[in-house]
TINU-976010 format. One record per residue: x, y, z of N, C-alpha, C in turn; residue in three letters. Coordinates in steps of 0.02 Angstrom, whole numbers. Layout:
<nodes>
@nxx:X nyy:Y nzz:Z caxx:X cayy:Y cazz:Z cxx:X cyy:Y czz:Z aa:Ala
...
</nodes>
This chain:
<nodes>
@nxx:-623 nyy:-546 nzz:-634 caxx:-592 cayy:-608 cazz:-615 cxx:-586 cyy:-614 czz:-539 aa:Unk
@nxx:-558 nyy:-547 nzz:-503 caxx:-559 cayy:-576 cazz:-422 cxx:-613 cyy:-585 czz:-381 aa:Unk
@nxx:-660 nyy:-551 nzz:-438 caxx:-731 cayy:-540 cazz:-403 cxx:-760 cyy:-641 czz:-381 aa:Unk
@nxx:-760 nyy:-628 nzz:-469 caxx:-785 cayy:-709 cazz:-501 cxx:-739 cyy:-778 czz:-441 aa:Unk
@nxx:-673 nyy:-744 nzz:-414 caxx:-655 cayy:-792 cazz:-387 cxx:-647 cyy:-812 czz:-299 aa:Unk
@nxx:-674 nyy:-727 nzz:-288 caxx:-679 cayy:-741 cazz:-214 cxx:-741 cyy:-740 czz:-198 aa:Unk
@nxx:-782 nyy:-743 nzz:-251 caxx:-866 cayy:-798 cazz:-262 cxx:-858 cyy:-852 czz:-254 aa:Unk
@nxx:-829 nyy:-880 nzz:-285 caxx:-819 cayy:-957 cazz:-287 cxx:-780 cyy:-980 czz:-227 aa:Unk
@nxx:-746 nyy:-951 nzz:-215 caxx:-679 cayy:-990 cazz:-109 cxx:-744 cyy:-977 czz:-72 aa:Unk
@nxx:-770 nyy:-903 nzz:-84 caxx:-829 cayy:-929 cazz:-30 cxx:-898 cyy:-959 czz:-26 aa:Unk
@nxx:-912 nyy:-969 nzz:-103 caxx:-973 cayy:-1024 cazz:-115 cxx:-947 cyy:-1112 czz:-104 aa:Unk
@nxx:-870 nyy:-1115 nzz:-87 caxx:-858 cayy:-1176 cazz:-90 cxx:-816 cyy:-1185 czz:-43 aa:Unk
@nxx:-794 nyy:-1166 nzz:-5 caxx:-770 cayy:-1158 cazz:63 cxx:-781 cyy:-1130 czz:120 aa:Unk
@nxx:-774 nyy:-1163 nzz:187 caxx:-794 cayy:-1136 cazz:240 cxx:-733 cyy:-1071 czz:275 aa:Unk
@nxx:-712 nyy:-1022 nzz:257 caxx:-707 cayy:-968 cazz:254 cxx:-731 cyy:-895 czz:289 aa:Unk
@nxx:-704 nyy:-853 nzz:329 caxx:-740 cayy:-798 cazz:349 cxx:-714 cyy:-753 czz:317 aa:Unk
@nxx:-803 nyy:-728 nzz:298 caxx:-782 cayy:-686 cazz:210 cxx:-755 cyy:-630 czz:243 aa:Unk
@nxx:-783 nyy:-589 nzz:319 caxx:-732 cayy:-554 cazz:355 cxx:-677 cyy:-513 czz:376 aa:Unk
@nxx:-657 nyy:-573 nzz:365 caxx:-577 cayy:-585 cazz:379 cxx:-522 cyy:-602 czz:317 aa:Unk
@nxx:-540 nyy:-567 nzz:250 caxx:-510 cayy:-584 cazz:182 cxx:-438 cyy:-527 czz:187 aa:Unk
@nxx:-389 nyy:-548 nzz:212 caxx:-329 cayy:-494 cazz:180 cxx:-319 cyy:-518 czz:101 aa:Unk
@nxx:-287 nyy:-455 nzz:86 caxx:-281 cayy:-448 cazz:10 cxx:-200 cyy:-440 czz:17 aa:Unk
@nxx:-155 nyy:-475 nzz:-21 caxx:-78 cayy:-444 cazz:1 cxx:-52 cyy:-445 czz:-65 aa:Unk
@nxx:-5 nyy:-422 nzz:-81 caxx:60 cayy:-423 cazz:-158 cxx:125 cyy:-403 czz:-117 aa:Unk
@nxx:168 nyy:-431 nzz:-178 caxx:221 cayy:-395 cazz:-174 cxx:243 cyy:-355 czz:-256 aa:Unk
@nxx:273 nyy:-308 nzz:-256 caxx:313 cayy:-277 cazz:-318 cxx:251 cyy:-268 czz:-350 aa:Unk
@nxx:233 nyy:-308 nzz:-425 caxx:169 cayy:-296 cazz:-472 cxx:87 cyy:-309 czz:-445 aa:Unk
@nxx:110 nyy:-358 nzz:-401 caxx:38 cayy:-389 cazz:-355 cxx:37 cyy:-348 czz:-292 aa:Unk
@nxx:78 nyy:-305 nzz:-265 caxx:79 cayy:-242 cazz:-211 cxx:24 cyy:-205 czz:-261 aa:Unk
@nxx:62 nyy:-166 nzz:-304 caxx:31 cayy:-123 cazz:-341 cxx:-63 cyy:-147 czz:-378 aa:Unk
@nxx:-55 nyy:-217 nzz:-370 caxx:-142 cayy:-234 cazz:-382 cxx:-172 cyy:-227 czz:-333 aa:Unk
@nxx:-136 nyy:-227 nzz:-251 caxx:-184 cayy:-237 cazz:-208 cxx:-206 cyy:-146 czz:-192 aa:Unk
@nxx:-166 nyy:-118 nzz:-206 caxx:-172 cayy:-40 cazz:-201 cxx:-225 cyy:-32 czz:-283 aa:Unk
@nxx:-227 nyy:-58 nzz:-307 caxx:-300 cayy:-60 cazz:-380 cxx:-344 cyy:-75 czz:-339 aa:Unk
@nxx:-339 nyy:-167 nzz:-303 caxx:-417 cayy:-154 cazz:-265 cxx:-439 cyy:-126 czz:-209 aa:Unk
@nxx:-410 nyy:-100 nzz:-198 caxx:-415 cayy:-57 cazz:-118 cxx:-447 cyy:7 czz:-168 aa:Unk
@nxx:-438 nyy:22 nzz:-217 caxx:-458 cayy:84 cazz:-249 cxx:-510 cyy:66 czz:-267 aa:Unk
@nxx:-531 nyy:11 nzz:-284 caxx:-607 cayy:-12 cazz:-307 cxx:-681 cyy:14 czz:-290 aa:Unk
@nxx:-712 nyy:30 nzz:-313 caxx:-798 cayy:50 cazz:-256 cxx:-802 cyy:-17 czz:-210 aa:Unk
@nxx:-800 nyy:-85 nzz:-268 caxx:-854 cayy:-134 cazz:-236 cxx:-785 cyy:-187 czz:-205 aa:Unk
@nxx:-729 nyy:-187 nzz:-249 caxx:-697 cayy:-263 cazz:-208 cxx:-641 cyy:-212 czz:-146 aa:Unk
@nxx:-643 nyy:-149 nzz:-121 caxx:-615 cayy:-132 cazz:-83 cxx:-660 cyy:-150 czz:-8 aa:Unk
@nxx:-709 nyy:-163 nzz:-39 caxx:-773 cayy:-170 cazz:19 cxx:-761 cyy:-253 czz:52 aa:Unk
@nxx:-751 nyy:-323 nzz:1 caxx:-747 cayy:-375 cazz:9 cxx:-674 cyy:-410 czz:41 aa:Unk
@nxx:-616 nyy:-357 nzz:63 caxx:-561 cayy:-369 cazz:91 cxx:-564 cyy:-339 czz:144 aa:Unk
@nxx:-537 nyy:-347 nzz:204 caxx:-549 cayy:-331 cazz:266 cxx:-479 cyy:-285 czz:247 aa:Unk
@nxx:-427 nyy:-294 nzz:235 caxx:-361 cayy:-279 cazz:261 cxx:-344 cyy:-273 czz:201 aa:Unk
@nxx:-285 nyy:-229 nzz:173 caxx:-253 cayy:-251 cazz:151 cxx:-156 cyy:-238 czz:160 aa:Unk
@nxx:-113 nyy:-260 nzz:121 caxx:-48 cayy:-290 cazz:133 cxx:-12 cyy:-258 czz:65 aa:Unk
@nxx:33 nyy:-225 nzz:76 caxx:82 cayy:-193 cazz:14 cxx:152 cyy:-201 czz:37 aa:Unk
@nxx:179 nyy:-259 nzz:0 caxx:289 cayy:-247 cazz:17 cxx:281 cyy:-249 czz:-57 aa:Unk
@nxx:336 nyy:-182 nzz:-47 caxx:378 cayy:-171 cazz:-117 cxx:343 cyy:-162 czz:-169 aa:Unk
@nxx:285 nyy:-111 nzz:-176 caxx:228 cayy:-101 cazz:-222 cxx:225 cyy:-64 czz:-279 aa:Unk
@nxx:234 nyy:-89 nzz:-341 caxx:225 cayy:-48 cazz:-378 cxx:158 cyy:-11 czz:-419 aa:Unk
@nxx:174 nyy:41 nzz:-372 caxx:109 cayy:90 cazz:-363 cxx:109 cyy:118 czz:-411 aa:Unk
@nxx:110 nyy:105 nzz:-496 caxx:100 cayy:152 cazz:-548 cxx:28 cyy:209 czz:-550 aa:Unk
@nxx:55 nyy:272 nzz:-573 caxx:-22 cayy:320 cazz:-571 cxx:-17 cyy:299 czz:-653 aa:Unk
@nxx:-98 nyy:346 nzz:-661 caxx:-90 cayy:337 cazz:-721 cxx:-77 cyy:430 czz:-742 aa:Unk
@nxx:-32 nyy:454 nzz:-718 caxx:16 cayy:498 cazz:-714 cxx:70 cyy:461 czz:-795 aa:Unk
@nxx:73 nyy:520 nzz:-861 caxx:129 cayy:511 cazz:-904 cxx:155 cyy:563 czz:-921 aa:Unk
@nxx:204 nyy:559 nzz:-940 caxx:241 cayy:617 cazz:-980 cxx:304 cyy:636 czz:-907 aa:Unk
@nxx:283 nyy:707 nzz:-888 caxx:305 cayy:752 cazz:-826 cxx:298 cyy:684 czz:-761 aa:Unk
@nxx:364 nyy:686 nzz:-718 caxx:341 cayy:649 cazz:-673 cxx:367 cyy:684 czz:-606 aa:Unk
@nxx:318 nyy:701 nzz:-569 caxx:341 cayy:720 cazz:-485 cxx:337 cyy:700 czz:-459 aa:Unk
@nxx:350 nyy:645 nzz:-407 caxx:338 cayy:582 cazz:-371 cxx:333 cyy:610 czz:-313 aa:Unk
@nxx:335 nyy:653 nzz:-278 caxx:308 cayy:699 cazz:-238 cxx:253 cyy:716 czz:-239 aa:Unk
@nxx:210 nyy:737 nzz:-291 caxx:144 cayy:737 cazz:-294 cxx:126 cyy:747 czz:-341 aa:Unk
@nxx:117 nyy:683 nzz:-382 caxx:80 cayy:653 cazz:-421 cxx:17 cyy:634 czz:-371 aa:Unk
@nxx:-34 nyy:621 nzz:-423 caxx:-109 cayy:603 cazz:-414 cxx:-97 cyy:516 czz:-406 aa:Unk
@nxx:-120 nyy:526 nzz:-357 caxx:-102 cayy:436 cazz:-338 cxx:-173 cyy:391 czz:-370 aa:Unk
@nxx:-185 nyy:409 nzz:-404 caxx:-242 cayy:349 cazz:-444 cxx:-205 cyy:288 czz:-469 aa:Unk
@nxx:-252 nyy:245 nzz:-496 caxx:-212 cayy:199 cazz:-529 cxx:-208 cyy:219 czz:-604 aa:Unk
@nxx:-169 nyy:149 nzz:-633 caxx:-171 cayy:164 cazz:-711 cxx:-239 cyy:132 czz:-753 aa:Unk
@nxx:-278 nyy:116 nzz:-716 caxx:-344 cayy:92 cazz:-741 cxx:-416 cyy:116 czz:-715 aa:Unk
@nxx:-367 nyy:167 nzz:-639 caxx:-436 cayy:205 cazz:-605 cxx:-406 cyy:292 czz:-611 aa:Unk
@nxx:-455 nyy:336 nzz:-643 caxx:-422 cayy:391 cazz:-661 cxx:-450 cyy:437 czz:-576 aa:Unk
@nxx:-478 nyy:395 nzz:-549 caxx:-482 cayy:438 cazz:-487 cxx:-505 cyy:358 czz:-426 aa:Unk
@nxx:-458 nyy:364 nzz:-368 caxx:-449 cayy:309 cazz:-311 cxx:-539 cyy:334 czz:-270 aa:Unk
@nxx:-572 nyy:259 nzz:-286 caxx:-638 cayy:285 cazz:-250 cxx:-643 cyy:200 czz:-193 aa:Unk
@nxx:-617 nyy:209 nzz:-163 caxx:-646 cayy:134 cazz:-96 cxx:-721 cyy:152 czz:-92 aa:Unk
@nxx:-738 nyy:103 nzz:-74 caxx:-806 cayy:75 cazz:-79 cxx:-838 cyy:117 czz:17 aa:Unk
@nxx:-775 nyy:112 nzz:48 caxx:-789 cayy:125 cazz:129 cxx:-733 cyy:183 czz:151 aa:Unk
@nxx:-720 nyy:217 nzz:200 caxx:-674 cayy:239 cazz:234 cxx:-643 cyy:172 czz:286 aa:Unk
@nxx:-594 nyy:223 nzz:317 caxx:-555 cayy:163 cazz:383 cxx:-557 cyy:107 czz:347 aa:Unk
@nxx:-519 nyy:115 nzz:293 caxx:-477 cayy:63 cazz:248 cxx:-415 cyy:30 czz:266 aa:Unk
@nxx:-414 nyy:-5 nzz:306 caxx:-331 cayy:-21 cazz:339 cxx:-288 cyy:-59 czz:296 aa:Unk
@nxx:-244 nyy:17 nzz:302 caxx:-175 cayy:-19 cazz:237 cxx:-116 cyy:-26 czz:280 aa:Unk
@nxx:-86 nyy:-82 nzz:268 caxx:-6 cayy:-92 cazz:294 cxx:27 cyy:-94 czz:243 aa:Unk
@nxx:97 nyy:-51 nzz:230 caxx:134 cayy:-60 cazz:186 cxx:217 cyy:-61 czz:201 aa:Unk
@nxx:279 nyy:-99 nzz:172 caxx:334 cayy:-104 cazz:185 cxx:360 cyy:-93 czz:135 aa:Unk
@nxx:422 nyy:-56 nzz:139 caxx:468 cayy:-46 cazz:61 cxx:532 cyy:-47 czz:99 aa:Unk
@nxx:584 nyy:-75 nzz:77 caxx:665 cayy:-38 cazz:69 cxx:677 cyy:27 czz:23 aa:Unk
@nxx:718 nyy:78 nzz:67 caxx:752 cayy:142 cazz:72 cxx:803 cyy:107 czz:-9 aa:Unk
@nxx:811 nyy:60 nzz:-12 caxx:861 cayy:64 cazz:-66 cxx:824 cyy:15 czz:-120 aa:Unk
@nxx:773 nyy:-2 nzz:-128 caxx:754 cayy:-38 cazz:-191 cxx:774 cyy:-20 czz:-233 aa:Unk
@nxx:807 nyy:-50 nzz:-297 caxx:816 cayy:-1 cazz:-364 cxx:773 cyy:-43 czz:-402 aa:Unk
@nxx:707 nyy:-66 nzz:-376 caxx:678 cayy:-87 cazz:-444 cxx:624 cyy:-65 czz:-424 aa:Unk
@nxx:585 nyy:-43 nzz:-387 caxx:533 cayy:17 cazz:-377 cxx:553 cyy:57 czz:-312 aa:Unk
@nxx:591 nyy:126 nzz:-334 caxx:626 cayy:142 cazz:-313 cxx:585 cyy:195 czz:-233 aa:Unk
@nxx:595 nyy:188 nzz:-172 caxx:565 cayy:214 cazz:-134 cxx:549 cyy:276 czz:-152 aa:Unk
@nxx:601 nyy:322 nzz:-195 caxx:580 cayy:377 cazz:-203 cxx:558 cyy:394 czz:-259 aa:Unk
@nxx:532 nyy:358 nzz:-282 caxx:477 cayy:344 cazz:-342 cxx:499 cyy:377 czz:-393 aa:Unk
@nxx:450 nyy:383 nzz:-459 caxx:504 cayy:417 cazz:-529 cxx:475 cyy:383 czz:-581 aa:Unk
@nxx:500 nyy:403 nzz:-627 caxx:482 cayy:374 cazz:-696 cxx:481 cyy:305 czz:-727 aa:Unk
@nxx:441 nyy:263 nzz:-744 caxx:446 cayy:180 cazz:-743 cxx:402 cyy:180 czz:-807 aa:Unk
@nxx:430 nyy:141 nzz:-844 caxx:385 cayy:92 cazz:-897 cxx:335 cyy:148 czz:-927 aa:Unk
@nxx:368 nyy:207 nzz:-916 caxx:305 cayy:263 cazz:-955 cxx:255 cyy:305 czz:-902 aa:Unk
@nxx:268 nyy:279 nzz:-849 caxx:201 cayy:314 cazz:-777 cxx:254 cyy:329 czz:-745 aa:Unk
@nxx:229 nyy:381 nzz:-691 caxx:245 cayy:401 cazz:-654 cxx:225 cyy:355 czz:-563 aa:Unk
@nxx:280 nyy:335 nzz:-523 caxx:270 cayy:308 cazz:-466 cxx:278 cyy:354 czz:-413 aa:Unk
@nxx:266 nyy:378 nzz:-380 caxx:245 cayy:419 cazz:-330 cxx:283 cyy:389 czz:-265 aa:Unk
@nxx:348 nyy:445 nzz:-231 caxx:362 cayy:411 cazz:-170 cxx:332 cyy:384 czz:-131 aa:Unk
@nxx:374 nyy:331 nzz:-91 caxx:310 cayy:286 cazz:-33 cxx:296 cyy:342 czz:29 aa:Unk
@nxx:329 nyy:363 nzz:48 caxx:303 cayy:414 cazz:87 cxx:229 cyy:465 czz:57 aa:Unk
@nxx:231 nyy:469 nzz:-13 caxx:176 cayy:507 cazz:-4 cxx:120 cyy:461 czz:-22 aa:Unk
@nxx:141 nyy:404 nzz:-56 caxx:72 cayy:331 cazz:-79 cxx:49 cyy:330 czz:-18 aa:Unk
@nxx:99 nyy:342 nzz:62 caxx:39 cayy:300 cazz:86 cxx:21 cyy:376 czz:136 aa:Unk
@nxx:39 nyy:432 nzz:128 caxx:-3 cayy:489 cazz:149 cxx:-63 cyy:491 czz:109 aa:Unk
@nxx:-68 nyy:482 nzz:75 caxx:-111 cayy:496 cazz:33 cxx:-172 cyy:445 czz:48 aa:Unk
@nxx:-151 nyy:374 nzz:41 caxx:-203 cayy:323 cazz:93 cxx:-211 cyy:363 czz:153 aa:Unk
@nxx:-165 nyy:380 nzz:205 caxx:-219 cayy:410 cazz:264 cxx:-267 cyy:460 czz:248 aa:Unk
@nxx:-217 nyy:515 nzz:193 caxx:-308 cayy:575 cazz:207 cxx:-350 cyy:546 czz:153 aa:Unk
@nxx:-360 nyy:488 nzz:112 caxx:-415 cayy:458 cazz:73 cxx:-468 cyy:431 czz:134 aa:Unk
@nxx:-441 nyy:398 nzz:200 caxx:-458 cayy:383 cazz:236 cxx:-483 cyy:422 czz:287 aa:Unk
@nxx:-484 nyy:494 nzz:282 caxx:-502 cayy:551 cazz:323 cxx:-471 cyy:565 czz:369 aa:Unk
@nxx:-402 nyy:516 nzz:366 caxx:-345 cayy:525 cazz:426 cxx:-300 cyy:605 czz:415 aa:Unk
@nxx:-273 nyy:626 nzz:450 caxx:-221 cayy:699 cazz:443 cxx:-180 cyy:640 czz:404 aa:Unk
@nxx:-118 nyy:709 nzz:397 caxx:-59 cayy:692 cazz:357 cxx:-29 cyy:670 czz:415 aa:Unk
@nxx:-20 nyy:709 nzz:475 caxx:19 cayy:694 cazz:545 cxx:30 cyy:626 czz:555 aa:Unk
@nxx:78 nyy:585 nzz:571 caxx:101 cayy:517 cazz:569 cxx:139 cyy:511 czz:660 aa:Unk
@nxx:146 nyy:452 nzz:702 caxx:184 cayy:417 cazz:739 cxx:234 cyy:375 czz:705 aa:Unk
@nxx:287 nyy:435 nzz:710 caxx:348 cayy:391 cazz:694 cxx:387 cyy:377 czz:762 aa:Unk
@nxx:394 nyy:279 nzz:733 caxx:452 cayy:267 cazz:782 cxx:492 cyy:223 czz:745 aa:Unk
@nxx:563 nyy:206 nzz:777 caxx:604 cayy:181 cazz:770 cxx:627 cyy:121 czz:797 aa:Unk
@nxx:624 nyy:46 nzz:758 caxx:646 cayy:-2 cazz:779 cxx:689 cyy:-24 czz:769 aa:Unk
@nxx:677 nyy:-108 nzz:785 caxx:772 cayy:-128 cazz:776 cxx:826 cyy:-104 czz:760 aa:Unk
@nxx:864 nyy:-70 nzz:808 caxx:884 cayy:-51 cazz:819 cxx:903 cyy:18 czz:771 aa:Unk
@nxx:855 nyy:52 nzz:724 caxx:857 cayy:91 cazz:688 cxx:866 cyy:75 czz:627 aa:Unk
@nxx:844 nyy:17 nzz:593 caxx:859 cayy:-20 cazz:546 cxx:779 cyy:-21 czz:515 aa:Unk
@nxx:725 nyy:-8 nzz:560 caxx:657 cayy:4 cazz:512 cxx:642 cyy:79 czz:564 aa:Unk
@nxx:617 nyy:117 nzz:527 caxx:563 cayy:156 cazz:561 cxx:484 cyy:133 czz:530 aa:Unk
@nxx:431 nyy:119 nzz:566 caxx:362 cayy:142 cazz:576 cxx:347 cyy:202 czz:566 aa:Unk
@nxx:295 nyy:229 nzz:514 caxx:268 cayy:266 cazz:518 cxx:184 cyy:267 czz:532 aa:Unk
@nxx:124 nyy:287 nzz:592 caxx:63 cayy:255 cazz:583 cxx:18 cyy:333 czz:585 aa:Unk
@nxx:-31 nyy:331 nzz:543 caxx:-81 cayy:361 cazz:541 cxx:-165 cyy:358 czz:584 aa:Unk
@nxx:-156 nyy:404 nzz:594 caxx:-229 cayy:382 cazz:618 cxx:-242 cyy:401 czz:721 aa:Unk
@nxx:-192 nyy:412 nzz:750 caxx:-193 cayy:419 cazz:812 cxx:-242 cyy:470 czz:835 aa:Unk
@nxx:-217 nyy:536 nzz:775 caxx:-267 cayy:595 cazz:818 cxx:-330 cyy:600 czz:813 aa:Unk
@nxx:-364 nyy:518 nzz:744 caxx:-441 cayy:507 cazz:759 cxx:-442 cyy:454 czz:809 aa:Unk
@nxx:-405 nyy:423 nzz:843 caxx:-431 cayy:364 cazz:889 cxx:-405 cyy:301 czz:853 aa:Unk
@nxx:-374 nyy:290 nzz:786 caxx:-369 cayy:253 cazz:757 cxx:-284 cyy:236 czz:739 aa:Unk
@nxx:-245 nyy:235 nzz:794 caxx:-189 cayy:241 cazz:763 cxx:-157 cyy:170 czz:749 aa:Unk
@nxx:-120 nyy:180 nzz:679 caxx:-110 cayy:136 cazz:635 cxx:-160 cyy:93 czz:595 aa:Unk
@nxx:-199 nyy:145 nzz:568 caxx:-245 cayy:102 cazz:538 cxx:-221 cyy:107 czz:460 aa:Unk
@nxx:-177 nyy:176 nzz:452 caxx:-111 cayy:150 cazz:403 cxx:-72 cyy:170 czz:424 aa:Unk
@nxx:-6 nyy:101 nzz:406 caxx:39 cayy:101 cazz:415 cxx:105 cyy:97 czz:376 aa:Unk
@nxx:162 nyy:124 nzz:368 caxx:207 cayy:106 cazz:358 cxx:272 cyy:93 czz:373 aa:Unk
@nxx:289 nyy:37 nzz:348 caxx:360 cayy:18 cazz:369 cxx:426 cyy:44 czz:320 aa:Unk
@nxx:468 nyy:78 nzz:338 caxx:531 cayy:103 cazz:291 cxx:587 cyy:47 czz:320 aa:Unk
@nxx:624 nyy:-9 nzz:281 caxx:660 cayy:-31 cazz:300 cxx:744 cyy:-19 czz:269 aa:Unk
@nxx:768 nyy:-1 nzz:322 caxx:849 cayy:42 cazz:292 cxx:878 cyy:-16 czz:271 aa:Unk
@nxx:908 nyy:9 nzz:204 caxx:967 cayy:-28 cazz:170 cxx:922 cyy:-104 czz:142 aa:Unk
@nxx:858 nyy:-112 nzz:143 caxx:823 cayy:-187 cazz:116 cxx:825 cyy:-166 czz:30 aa:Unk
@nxx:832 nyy:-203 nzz:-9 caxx:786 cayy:-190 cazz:-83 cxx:732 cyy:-198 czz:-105 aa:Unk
@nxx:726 nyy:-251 nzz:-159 caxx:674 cayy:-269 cazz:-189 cxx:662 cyy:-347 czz:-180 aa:Unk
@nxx:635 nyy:-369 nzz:-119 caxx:613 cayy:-400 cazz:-78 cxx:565 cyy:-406 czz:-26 aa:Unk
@nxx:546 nyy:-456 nzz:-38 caxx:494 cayy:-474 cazz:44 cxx:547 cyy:-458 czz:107 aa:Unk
@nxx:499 nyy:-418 nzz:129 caxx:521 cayy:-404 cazz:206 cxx:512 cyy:-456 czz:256 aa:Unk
@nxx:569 nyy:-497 nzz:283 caxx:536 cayy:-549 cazz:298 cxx:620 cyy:-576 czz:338 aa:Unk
@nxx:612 nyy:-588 nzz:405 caxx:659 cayy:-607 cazz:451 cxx:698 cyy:-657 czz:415 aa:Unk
@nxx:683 nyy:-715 nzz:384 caxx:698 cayy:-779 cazz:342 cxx:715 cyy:-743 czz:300 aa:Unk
@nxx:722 nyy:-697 nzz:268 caxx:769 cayy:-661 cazz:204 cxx:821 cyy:-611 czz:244 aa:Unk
@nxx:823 nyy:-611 nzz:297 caxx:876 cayy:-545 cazz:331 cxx:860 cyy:-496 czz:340 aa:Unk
@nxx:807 nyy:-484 nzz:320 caxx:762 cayy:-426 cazz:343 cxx:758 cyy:-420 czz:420 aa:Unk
@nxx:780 nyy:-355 nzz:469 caxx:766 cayy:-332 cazz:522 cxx:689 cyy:-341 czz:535 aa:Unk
@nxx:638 nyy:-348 nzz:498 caxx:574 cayy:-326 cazz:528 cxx:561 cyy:-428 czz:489 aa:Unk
</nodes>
């Protein structure tokens, strides 16, 4: 279906195929982390965008959200189509409905955000090693990957203290 339909925006619109971000939040976070895992439609998004993602593995039973196998629940192994896959992702420290520190859900196992998106950098051939800094006034830290190849922040993440299960987003009270 996304294939079939970002055929059609760009057989019928003037569009730079390019320049396609892919974004979700919560269940549609967790699809854009499916097509970023894709061979072929990780190739047809330039970017993609994760707040508040529910990153199910297809991890059941035992759950370590520490390190669990970050596949999806429909890909038994995460294959992108390319490297230098640029992922941005944002969560709140306190969501209780996909909980930052990930855990047992609906039967799968979710995998902390700290390690979903380590795991995007070394898929990406990035180290584990991260640039952390601290903004507004300590109310988000940044974490970015990618510096010690030349590429820093080509993933990224945002931890936003005390946000939930919400868009990160100034117009909701969100610091970032």
């Amino acid at each position: 279906f996304t294939s079939d339909l970002l055929d059609y925006i760009s057989n019928n619109y003037c569009i730079d195929t390019s320049r396609m971000l892919a974004t979700g939040f919560s269940n549609g976070g967790g699809f854009v982390g499916t097509l970023a895992c894709d061979p072929t439609l990780s190739q047809r998004f330039s970017t993609f965008s994760v707040n508040s993602g529910a990153e199910y593995t297809n991890t059941t039973g035992t759950c370590n959200p520490t390190s669990v196998l970050t596949n999806t629940i429909v890909q038994p192994i995460c294959s992108p189509g390319r490297s230098n896959l640029p992922m941005i992702e944002f969560h709140g420290d306190t969501d209780g409905t996909i909980p930052y520190t990930g855990g047992a859900r609906r039967g799968y196992c979710l995998p902390t955000v700290p390690h979903w998106v380590t795991d995007w950098a070394t898929r990406d051939g990035l180290s584990a090693s991260n640039i952390t800094t601290s903004l507004a006034s300590g109310k988000v830290t940044k974490y970015e990957f990618g510096a010690s190849q030349g590429v820093q922040g080509l993933v990224t993440h945002y931890k936003v203290a005390g946000w939930g299960h919400s868009w990160a987003s100034i117009n909701a009270g969100a610091p970032i």
